[in-house]
C-alpha positions in Angstrom: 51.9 16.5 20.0 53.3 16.6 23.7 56.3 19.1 24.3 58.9 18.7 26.8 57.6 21.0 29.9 60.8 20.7 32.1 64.3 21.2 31.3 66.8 18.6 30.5 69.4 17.3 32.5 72.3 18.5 31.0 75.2 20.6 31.8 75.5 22.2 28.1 73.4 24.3 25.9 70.2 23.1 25.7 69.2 22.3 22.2 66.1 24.8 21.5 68.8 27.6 21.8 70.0 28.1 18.3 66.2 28.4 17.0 66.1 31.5 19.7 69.2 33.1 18.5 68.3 32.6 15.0 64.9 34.4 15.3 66.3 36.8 17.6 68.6 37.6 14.9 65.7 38.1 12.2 63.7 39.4 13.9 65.7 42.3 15.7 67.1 42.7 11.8 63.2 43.7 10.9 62.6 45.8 13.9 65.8 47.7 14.1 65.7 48.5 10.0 62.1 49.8 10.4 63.0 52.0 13.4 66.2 53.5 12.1 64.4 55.4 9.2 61.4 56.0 10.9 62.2 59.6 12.4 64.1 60.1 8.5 61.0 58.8 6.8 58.6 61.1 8.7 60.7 64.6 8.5 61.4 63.7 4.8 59.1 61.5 3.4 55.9 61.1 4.7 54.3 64.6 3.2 55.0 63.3 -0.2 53.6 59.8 0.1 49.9 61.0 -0.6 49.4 62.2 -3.9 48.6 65.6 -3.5 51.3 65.9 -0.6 51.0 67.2 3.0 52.0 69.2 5.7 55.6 68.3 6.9 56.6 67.5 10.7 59.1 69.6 12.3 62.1 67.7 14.2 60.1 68.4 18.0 57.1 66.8 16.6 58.9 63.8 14.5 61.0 63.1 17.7 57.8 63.3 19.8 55.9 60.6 17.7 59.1 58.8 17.4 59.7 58.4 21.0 55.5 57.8 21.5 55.5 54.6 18.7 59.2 53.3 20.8 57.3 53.8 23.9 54.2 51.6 23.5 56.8 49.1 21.9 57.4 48.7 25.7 53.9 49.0 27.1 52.6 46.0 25.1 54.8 43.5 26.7 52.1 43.9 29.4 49.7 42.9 27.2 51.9 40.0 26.2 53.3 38.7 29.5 49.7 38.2 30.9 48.8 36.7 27.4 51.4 33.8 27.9 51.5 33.3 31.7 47.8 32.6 32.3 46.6 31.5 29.1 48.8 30.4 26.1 52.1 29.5 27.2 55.1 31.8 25.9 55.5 29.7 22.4 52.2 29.9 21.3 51.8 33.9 22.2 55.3 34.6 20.6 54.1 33.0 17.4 50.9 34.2 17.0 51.8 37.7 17.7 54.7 37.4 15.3 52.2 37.0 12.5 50.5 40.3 13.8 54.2 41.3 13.4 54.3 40.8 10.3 51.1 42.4 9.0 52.3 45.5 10.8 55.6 45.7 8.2 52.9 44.9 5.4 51.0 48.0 6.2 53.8 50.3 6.4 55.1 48.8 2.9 51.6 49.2 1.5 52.0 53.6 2.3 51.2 55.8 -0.9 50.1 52.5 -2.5 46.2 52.5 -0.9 44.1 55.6 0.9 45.8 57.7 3.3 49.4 57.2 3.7 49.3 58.5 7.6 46.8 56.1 8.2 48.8 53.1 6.9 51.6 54.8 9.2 49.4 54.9 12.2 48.1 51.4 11.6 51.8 49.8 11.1 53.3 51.0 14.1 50.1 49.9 16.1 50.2 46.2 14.6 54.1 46.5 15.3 53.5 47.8 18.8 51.0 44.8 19.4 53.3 42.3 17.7 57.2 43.1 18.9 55.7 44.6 22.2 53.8 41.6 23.1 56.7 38.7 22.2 59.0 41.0 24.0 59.1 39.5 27.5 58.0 36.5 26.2 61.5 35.5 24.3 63.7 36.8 26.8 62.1 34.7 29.6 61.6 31.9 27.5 65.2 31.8 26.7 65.6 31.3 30.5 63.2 28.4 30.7 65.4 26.6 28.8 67.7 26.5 31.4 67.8 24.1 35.0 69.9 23.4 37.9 72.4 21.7 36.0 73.1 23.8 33.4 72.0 27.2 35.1 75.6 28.8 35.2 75.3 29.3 31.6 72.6 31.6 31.6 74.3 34.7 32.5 76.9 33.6 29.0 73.0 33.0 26.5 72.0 36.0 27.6 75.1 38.1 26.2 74.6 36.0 23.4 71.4 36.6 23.2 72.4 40.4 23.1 75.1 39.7 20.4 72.1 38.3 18.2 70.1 41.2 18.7 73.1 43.4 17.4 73.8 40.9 14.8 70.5 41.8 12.8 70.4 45.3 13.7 73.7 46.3 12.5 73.2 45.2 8.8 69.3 46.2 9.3 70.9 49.7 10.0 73.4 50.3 7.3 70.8 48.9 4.7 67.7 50.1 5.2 68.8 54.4 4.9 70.1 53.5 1.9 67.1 51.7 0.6 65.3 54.5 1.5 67.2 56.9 -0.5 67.5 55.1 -3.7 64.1 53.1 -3.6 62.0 54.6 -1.3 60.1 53.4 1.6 58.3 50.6 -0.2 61.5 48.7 0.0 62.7 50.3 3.0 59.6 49.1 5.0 59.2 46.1 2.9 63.0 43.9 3.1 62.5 44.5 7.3 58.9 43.0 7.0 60.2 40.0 5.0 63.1 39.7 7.8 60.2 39.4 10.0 58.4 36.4 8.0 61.9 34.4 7.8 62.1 35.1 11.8 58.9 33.8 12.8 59.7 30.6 10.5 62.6 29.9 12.5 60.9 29.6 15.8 58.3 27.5 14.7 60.6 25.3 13.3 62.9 24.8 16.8 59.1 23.9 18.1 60.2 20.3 19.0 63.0 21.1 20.8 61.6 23.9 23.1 61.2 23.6 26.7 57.1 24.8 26.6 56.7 26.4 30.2 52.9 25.6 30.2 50.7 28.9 31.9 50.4 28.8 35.1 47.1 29.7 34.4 45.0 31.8 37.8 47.3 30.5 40.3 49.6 33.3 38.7 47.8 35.6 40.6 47.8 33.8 43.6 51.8 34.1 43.2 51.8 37.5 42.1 50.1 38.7 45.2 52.1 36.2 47.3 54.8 37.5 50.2 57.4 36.4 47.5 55.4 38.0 44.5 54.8 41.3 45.9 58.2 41.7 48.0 59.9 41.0 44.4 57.9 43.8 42.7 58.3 46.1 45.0 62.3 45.7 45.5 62.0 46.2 41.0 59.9 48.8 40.4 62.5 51.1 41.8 65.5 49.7 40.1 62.9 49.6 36.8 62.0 53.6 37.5 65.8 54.6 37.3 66.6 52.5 34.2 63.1 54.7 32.7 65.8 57.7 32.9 68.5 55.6 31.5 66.3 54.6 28.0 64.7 58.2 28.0 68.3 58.9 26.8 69.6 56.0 25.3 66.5 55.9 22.6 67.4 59.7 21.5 70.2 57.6 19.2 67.1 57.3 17.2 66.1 60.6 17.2 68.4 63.8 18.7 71.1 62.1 18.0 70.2 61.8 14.0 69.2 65.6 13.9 72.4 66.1 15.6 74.3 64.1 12.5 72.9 66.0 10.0 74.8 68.9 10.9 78.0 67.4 11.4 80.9 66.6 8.4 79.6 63.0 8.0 82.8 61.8 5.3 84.4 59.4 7.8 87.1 56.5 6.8 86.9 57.8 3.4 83.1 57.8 2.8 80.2 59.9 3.2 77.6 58.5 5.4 73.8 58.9 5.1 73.1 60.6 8.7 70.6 57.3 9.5 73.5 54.9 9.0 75.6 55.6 11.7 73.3 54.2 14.5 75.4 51.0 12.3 78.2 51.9 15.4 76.2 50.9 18.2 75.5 47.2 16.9 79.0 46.7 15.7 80.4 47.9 18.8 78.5 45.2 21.1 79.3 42.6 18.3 82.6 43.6 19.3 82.5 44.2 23.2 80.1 41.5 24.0 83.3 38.6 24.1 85.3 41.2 25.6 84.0 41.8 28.2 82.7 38.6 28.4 86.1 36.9 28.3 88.6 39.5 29.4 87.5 42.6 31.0 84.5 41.5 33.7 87.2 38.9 34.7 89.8 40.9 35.0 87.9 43.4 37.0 86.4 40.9 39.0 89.7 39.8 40.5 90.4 43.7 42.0 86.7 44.5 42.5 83.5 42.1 42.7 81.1 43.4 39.7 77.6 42.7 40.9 74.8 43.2 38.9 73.8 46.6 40.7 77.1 47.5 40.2 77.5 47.0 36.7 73.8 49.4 37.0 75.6 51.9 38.1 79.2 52.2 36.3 76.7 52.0 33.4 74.6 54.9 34.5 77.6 57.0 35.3 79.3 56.2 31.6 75.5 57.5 30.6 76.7 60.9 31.9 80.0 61.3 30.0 77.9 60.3 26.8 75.9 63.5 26.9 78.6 65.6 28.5 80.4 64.6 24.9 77.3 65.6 23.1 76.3 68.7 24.8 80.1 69.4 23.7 79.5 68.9 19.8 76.2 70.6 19.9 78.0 73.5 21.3 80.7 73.4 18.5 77.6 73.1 16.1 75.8 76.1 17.1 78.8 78.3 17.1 79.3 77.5 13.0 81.6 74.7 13.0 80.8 71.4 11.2 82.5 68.9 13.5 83.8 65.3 12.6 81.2 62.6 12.9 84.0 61.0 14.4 82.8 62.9 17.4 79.7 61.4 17.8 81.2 57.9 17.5 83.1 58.7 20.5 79.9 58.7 22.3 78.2 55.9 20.4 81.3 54.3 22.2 80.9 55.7 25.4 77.2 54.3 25.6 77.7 51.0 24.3 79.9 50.4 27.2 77.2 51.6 29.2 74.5 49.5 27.4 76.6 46.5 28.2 76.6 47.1 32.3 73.0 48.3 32.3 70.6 46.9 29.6 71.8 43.1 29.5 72.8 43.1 33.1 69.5 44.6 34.2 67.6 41.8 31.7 69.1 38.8 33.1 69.2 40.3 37.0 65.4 41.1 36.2 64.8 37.2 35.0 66.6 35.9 38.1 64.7 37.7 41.0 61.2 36.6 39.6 59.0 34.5 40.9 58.7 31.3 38.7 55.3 32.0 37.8 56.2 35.3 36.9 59.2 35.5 34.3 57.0 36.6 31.8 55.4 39.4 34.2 58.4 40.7 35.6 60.2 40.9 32.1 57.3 43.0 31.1 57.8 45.2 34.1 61.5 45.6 33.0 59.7 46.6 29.2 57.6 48.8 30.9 60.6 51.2 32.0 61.8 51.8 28.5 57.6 52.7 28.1 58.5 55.4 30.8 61.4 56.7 29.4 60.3 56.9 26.1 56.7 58.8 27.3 59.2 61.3 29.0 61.1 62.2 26.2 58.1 62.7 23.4 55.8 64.4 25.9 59.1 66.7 26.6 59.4 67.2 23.1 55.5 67.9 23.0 56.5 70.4 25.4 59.3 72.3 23.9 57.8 72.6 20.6 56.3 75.8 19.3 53.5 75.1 16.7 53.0 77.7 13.5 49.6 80.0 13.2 50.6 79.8 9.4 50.4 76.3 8.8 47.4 76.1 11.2 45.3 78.6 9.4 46.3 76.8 6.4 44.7 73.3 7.3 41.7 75.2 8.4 41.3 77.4 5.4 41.8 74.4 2.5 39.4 72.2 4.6 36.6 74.6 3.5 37.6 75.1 -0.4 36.0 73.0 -2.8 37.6 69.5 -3.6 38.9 70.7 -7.1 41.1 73.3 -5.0 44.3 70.5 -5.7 44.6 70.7 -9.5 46.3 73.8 -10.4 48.6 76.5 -8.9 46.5 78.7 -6.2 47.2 81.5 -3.5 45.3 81.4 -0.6 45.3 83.9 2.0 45.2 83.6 5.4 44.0 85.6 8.4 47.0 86.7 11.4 46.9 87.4 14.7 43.8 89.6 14.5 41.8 86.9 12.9 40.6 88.4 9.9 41.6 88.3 6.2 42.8 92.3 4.2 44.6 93.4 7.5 48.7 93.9 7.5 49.1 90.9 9.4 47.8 88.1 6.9 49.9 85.4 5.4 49.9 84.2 2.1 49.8 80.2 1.0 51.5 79.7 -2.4 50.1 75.9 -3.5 50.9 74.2 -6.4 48.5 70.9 -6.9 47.8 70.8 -3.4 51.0 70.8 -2.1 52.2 74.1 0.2 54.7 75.6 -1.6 55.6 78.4 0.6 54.1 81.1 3.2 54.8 84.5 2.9 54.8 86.4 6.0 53.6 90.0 6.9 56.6 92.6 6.8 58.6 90.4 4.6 60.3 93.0 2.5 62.1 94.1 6.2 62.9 90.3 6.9 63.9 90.0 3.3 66.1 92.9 3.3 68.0 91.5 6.4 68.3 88.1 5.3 70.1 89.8 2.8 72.7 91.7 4.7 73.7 88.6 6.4 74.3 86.2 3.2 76.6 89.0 1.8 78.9 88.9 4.7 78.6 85.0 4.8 81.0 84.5 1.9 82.5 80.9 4.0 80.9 80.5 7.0 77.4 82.6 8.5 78.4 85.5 10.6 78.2 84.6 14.7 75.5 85.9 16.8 77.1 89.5 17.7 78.3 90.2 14.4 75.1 89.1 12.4 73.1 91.0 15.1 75.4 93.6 14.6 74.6 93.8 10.7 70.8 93.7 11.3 70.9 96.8 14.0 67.8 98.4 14.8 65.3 97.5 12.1 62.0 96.3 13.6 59.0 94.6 12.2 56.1 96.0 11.5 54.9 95.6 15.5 58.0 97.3 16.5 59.9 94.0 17.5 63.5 93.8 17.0 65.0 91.4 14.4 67.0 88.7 16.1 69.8 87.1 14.7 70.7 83.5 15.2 73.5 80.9 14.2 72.2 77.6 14.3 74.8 75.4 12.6 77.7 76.4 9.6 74.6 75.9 6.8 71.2 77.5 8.7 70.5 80.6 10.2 67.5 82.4 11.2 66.2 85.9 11.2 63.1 86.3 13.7 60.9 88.4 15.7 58.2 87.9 18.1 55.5 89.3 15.6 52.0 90.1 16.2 51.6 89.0 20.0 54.9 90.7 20.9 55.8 87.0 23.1 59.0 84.9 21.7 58.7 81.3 21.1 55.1 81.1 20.9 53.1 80.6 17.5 53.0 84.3 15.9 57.0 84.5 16.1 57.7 85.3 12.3 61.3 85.2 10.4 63.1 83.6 7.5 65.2 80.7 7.5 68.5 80.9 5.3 70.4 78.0 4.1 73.4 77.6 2.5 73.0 75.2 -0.7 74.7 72.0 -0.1 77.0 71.5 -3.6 77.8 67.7 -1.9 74.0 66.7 -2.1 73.6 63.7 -4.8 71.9 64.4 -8.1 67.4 64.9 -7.4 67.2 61.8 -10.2 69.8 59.5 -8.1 67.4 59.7 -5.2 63.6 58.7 -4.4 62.7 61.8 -3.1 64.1 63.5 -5.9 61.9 61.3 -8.5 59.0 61.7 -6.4 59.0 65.3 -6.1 59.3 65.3 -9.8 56.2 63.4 -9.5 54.3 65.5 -7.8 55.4 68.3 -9.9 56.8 69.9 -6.5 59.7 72.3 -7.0 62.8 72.8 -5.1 62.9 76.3 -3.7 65.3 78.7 -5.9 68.9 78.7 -4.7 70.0 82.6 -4.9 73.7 83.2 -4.8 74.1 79.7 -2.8 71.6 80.0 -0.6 67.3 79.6 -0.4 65.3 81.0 1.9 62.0 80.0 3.8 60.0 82.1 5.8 57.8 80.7 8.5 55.6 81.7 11.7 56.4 79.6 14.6 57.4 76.1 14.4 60.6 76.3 16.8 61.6 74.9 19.8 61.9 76.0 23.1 64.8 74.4 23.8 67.5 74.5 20.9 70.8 72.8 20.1 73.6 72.5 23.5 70.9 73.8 26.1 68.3 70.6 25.2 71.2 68.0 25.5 72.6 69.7 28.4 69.4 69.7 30.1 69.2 65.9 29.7 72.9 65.5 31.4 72.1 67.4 34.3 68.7 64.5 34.5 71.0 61.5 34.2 73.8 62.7 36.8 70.4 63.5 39.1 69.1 60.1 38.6 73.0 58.5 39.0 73.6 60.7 42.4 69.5 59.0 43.6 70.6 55.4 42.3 73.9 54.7 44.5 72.3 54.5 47.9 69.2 52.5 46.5 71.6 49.8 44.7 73.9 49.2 48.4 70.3 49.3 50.4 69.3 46.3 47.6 69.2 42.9 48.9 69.1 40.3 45.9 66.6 36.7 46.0 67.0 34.6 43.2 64.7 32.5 41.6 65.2 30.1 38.7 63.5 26.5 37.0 64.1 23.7 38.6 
């Protein structure tokens, strides 16, 4: 059957559009649910979804595979653009790749079910990657398509409602799918978004009749790509698309800092206690919210006092990106003295960027759509992709960076890899060699396992870390004692390398007692300490959770709460760049990249190209 290859001459909405929004909806809904418990699922879960349990991530490494997965999210939409705009058209692509879509939430449902539950990981997020990746720029432009001269004034109005769709799914996606995860686990979690997904791709085939197909322009898009008009395009973007990299290198840390940061704030808010994943629910309900707004009341009123061009909206939106970090470098500070601020604080800058999501990311889409080539929607959207690729490669290889891995856990993969395979069935110690590299010196750890599953380590010179950790949770009777006085309480005792102790608050339920071990260097590997917590008495019931049953499971044991706290000892594993001073460093980037973008946005000189 023949489709309609030009749009119709009509001054309304053309009639393949609620098909768009509909699957936009869906399918967003099955993205955005998978995403918000991914960095949750891998700090929490993913070590006990194998039988005999694992090795758990630390928050650097989670965030950095977090931000690497939401990264080639963006990089695929290369993959997919040239896909539809020399060979199969933008429909065909986006529905064929929506069934590798789908598989990809199959595979992340089927985890703990069949072999190796990080290889089901790795191979969901690489079928999603291929499948949301590659329809990306494909919808967006073909949203566009849909549009001619007669009716183009209404594009700039789709493509906020286009947004609104987007938030649509993902704000129910994002309040529902933590809470799956904690009662029912991730085979629900993963599996409600990946049935989301079937119901979206459904949708579009059914508005197939009333499409606008855009057929490929087949080789001549290379002819227009390397065109005066193709390359002076590209080359007036790829600037614009290289500061926007900065922006979503912060932006996509909702997903990950931003949750870390939760968890140490007071998260009972309008009279109930949030799970730290649900409140990335603000953002979406917000732009449900500010989308007719601003749509309707503010751009127009701001319009008559001061023309908003696109670039313009850019920039108020890049500067509003500053006060959202100045607001969380302030709560991070509040953290790491003791306090347990208000969530409500962190709404205030899930507020702060929405606003700024409105002026950059849906302004940027549709001013990226208008000064392509016609041959080159497709393309050009993928280019726009591609800077959220950049951002999100900067902040997981910065992560990468600024985490410290442990020689205990280290030693341990090496040393179980050689025991026989019947090493998993009972209880066993295992000791492992330190710094000197050698097993019956001082400096050895010990691995206490329990069916495969790493209990604990015990560090060398623990009885002098032990000791201290004491001292400090006897003078913590409300809160943890603050840097000088807990340092204070410790005093001169050393470990067995003659390193001082060092005392350090990190929020009002952690603190840490370290040293810089073996090597005599801080922050690298050998660093050894304890970790004390305070017992959380508002934690739900182990049975009321997944977790809880599955831990039970496993026959894994919580560790042993000791007048209200439980303690962990470790060797490395820490960051290089902790609580205020990591968000603060990422401020001072976005004011940089603010200060760099206002001459480049009044030196811009705009060409638009649309359907005829």
């Amino acid at each position: 059957m023949s489709h309609r290859t030009t749009p119709l001459e009509t001054a309304g909405m053309p009639p393949g559009i609620p098909y768009i929004i509909g699957n936009e909806a869906a399918e967003r809904f099955s993205f955005y649910g998978m995403k918000t418990i991914l960095l949750v699922f891998m700090v929490q879960y993913l070590h006990f979804m194998d039988g005999a349990g694992g090795r758990a991530l630390s928050s650097n490494e989670a965030v950095e595979y977090y931000h690497q997965f939401s990264s080639w999210v963006y990089f695929t939409p290369l993959l997919g653009a040239l896909l539809a705009d020399i060979f199969l058209g933008k429909y065909l692509t986006i529905l064929l790749l929506s069934i590798v879509y789908c598989l990809g939430h199959a595979a992340l449902a089927c985890m703990g079910n069949y072999g190796h539950a990080p290889w089901w990981l790795g191979a969901g997020l690489l079928l999603i990657c291929l499948g949301s990746g590659g329809i990306k720029p494909c919808v967006s432009a073909h949203v566009g398509d849909q549009f001619g001269k007669n009716n183009h004034h209404l594009i700039s109005r789709i493509y906020n409602w286009f947004y609104f769709s987007i938030n649509f799914g993902s704000f129910f996606s994002t309040l529902l799918t933590p809470w799956l995860l904690e009662k029912y686990g991730p085979h629900w979690a993963f599996g409600v978004p990946g049935v989301l997904m079937a119901i979206a791709t459904f949708m579009f085939w059914l508005g197939r009749n009333r499409f606008v197909h855009i057929p490929p322009a087949g080789w001549h898009f290379f002819r227009e790509a390397f065109s005066r008009d193709g390359l002076i395009a590209i080359s007036k973007l790829i600037p614009l698309f290289t500061f926007m990299a900065v922006y979503w290198s912060l932006y996509d840390q909702s997903g990950s800092s931003w949750i870390l940061q939760a968890e140490q704030m007071n998260l009972h808010f309008l009279g109930i206690k949030w799970l730290d994943a649900q409140i990335q629910a603000v953002n979406p309900i917000l732009i449900l919210i500010f989308i007719p707004l601003f749509t309707f009341f503010i751009y127009p009123f701001i319009n008559r006092h001061f023309p908003l061009t696109p670039l313009r909206k850019i920039g108020l939106g890049m500067v509003l990106m500053v006060a959202t970090y100045v607001v969380l470098t302030w709560i991070q500070t509040w953290i790491d003295a003791g306090q347990r601020p208000s969530i409500a604080w962190q709404i205030i800058a899930y507020v702060i960027i929405t606003v700024s999501e409105i002026f950059v990311s849906i302004v940027c889409l549709e001013f990226a759509y208008t000064q392509a080539p016609r041959s080159m929607k497709s393309w050009i959207m993928a280019l726009f992709w591609l800077s959220v690729w950049g951002g999100n490669q900067f902040t997981a290889e910065f992560n990468h960076f600024i985490n410290v891995p442990s020689a205990a856990e280290n030693q341990f993969a090496t040393a179980t890899a050689q025991l026989p395979a019947d090493w998993q069935t009972s209880p066993r110690t295992i000791t492992l060699p330190g710094y000197d590299g050698t097993t019956g010196t001082p400096d050895d750890f010990v691995a206490r396992c329990t069916n495969g599953h790493l209990d604990s380590i015990e560090i060398p010179g623990r009885q002098t870390f032990q000791a201290a950790a004491t001292a400090i949770e006897t003078a913590a009777k409300d809160t943890f004692p603050s840097n000088d006085a807990g340092r204070k309480l410790i005093g001169t005792v050393t470990d067995p390398w003659g390193n001082p102790l060092i005392y350090d608050l990190i929020d009002s339920t952690h603190a840490r007692i370290s040293s810089a071990g073996p090597d005599h260097t801080p922050k690298t590997q050998w660093d050894l300490g304890i970790l004390i917590e305070k017992a959380d008495s508002d934690a739900p019931p182990a049975a009321s959770t997944w977790l809880g049953r599955r831990k039970a499971e496993l026959g894994i044991h919580e560790k042993p709460i000791v007048a209200g706290f439980t303690r962990t000892e470790f060797s490395g594993g820490q960051s290089k760049l902790e609580g205020a001073a990591y968000f603060r460093f990422f401020t001072w980037l976005v004011l940089a990249t603010t200060l760099l973008y206002i001459p480049f946005a009044y030196l811009y000189r705009p060409k638009t190209y649309l359907h005829d």
